[in-house]
C-alpha positions in Angstrom: 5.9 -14.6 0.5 2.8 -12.9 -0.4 2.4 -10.3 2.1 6.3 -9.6 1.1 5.5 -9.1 -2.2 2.4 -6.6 -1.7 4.7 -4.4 0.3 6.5 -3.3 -3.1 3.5 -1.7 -4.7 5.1 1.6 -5.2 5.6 3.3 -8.8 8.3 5.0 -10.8 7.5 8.2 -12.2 10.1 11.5 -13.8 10.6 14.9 -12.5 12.4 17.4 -14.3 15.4 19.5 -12.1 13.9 21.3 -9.4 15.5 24.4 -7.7 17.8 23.7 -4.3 16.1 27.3 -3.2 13.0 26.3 -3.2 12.6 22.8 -1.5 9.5 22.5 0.8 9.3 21.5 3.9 8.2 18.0 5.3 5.0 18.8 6.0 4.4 20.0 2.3 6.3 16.9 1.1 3.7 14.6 2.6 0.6 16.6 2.0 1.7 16.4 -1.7 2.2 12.4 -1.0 -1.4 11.8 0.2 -3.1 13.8 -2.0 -1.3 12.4 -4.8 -2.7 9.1 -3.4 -6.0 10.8 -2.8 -5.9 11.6 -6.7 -5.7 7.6 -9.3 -7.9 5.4 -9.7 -5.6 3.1 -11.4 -2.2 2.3 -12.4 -0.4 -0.2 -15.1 3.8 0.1 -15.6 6.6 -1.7 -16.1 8.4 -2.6 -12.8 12.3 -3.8 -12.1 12.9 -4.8 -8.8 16.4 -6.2 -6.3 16.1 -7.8 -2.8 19.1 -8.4 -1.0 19.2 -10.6 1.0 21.2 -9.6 4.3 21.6 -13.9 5.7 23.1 -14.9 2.5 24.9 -11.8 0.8 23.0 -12.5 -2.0 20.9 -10.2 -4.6 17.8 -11.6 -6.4 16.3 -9.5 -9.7 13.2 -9.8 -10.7 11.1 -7.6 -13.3 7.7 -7.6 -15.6 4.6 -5.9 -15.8 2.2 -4.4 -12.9 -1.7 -3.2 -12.4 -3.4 -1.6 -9.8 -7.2 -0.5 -8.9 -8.9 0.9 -6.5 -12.2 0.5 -5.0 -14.1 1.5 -1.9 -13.4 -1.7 -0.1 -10.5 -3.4 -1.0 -7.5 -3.1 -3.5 -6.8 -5.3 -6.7 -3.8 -5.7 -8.2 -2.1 -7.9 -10.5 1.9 -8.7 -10.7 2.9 -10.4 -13.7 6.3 -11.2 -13.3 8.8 -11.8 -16.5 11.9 -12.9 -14.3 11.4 -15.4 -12.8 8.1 -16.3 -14.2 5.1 -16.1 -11.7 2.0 -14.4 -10.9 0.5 -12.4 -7.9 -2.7 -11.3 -8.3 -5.9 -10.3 -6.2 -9.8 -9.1 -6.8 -10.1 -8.0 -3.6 -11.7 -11.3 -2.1 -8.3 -13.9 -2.7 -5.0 -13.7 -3.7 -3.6 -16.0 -6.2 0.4 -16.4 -5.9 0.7 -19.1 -9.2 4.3 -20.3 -9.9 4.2 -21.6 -13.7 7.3 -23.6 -13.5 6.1 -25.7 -10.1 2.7 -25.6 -11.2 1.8 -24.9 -8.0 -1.1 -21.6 -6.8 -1.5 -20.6 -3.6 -4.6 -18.9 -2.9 -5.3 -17.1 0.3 -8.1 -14.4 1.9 -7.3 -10.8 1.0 -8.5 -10.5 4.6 -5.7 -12.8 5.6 -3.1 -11.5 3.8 -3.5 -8.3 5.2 -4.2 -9.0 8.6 -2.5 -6.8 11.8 0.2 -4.5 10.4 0.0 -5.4 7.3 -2.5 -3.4 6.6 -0.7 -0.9 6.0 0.1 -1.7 2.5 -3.8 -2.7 1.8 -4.5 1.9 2.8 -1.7 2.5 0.2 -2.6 -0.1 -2.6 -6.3 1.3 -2.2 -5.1 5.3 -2.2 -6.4 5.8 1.8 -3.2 5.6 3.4 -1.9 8.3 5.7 1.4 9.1 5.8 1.3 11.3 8.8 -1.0 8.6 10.5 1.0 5.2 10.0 4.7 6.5 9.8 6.8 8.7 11.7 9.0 10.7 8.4 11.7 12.6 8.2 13.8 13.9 5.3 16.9 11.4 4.1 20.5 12.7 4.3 19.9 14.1 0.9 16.5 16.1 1.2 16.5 16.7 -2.2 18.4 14.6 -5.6 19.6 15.9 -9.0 16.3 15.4 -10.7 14.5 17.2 -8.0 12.5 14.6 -6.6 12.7 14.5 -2.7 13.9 11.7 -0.1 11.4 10.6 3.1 12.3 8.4 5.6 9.8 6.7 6.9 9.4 4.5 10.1 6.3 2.8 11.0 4.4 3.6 14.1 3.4 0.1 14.7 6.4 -2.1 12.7 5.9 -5.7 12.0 8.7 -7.8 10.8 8.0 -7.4 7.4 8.5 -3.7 7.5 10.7 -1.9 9.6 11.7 1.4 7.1 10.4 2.6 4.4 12.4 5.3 2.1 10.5 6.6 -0.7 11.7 9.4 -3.6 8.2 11.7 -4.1 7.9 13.1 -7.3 9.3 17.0 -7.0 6.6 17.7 -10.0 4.1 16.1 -7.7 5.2 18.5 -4.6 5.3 21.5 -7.2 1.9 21.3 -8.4 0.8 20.8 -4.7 2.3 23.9 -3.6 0.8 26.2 -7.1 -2.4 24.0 -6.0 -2.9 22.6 -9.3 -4.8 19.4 -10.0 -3.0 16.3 -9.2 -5.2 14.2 -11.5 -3.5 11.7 -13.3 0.1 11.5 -11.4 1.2 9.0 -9.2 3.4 10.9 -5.9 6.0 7.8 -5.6 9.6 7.7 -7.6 11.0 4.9 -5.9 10.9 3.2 -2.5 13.0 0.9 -0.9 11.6 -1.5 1.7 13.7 -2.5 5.0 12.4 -5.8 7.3 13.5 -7.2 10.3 15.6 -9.4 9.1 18.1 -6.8 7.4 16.5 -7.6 3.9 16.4 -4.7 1.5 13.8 -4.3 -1.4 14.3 -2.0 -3.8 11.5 -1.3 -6.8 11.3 1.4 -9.6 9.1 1.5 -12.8 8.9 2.9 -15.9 5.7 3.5 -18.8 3.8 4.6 -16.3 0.3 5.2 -16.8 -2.4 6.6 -14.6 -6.5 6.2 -14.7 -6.8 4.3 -17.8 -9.9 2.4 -16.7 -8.7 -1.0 -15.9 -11.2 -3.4 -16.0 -12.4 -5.7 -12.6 -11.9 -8.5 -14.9 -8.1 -8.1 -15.5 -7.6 -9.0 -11.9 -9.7 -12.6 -11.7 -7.5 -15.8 -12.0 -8.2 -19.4 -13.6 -6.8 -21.6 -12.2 -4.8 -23.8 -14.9 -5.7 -27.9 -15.0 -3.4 -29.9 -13.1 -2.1 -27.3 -10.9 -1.4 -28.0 -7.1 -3.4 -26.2 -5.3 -2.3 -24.9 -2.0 -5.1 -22.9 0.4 -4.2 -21.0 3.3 
């Protein structure tokens, strides 16, 4: 359930209408990505986010408040989820998945959670992912949408059964100011993304008030553990 839930830490941010003339090609699409990557320190927005679930026809919602922050060995992050109410959160060293209404934590190694292919998501939540080196892209059926933000399909080199497709919308302001070779300082590459597993399941994620290199402190992503909560290491 945790390594699930790391695999939707992409953000939401606006592009304004971008000329069909003057798309770019791939290879400028992802440049712009990982350099956009390459370029925060730290992000806090308001997420929304729908999994359906292909076994049961079913959607689930679910929506609240994320923060993310890098450092040169391991990512920290902190989901504080509104609907339904829960917590994941991680300094870098453990992850803490607390569920208020069970009162029930799980704790597990960051090395753990991360461990094999899912490592992927550790380069991205950290800003060192590659693109070019982890994913085989391509361009969606619609390169390019009305808001000028483009469409990447991307298909793991190595999949594991938590991630078979990745789509992700890249800010066209992002690929715009890569192109003019303008700082990227301060913006965050990803629109949207929407996750695809092995079992059919489709995740879907977007956010809003985005905000970029505030200085987050280390602190924000350390959890107390409540008193006479379950305790559940793994």
């Amino acid at each position: 359930m945790i390594r699930f839930m790391i695999l939707f830490m992409f953000l939401l941010v606006s592009a304004p209408v971008f000329a069909a003339e003057s798309e770019a090609p791939l290879k400028d699409v992802i440049a712009a990505l990982e350099k956009g990557y390459a370029s925060f320190e730290d992000v806090q927005a308001v997420f929304s986010q729908k999994t359906v679930i292909a076994s049961m026809k079913k959607e689930q919602l679910g929506n609240g408040t994320l923060l993310i922050k890098k450092s040169p060995s391991a990512a920290m992050f902190r989901f504080n989820y509104l609907k339904p109410k829960q917590q994941i959160l991680s300094n870098g060293r453990e992850v803490w998945f607390y569920q208020p209404e069970n009162e029930q934590v799980i704790v597990s190694k960051s090395s753990d959670v991360f461990r094999g292919g899912n490592n992927i998501a550790l380069s991205y939540l950290t800003g060192l992912g590659r693109v070019s080196k982890d994913f085989i892209a391509s361009f969606g059926r619609d390169r390019v949408d009305r808001n000028g933000d483009y469409h990447l399909v991307l298909t793991p080199k190595s999949p594991t059964p938590l991630l078979v497709k990745l789509e992700l919308t890249v800010s066209g302001d992002t690929v715009r100011r890569f192109l003019r070779d303008e700082s990227l300082k301060g913006h965050f590459p990803v629109v949207s993304s929407v996750i695809y597993d092995a079992a059919g399941n489709e995740t879907w994620i977007a956010y809003s008030n985005v905000r970029v290199n505030k200085g987050i402190s280390d602190s924000v992503f350390n959890f107390t553990i409540p008193k006479g909560v379950q305790v559940i290491r793994q």
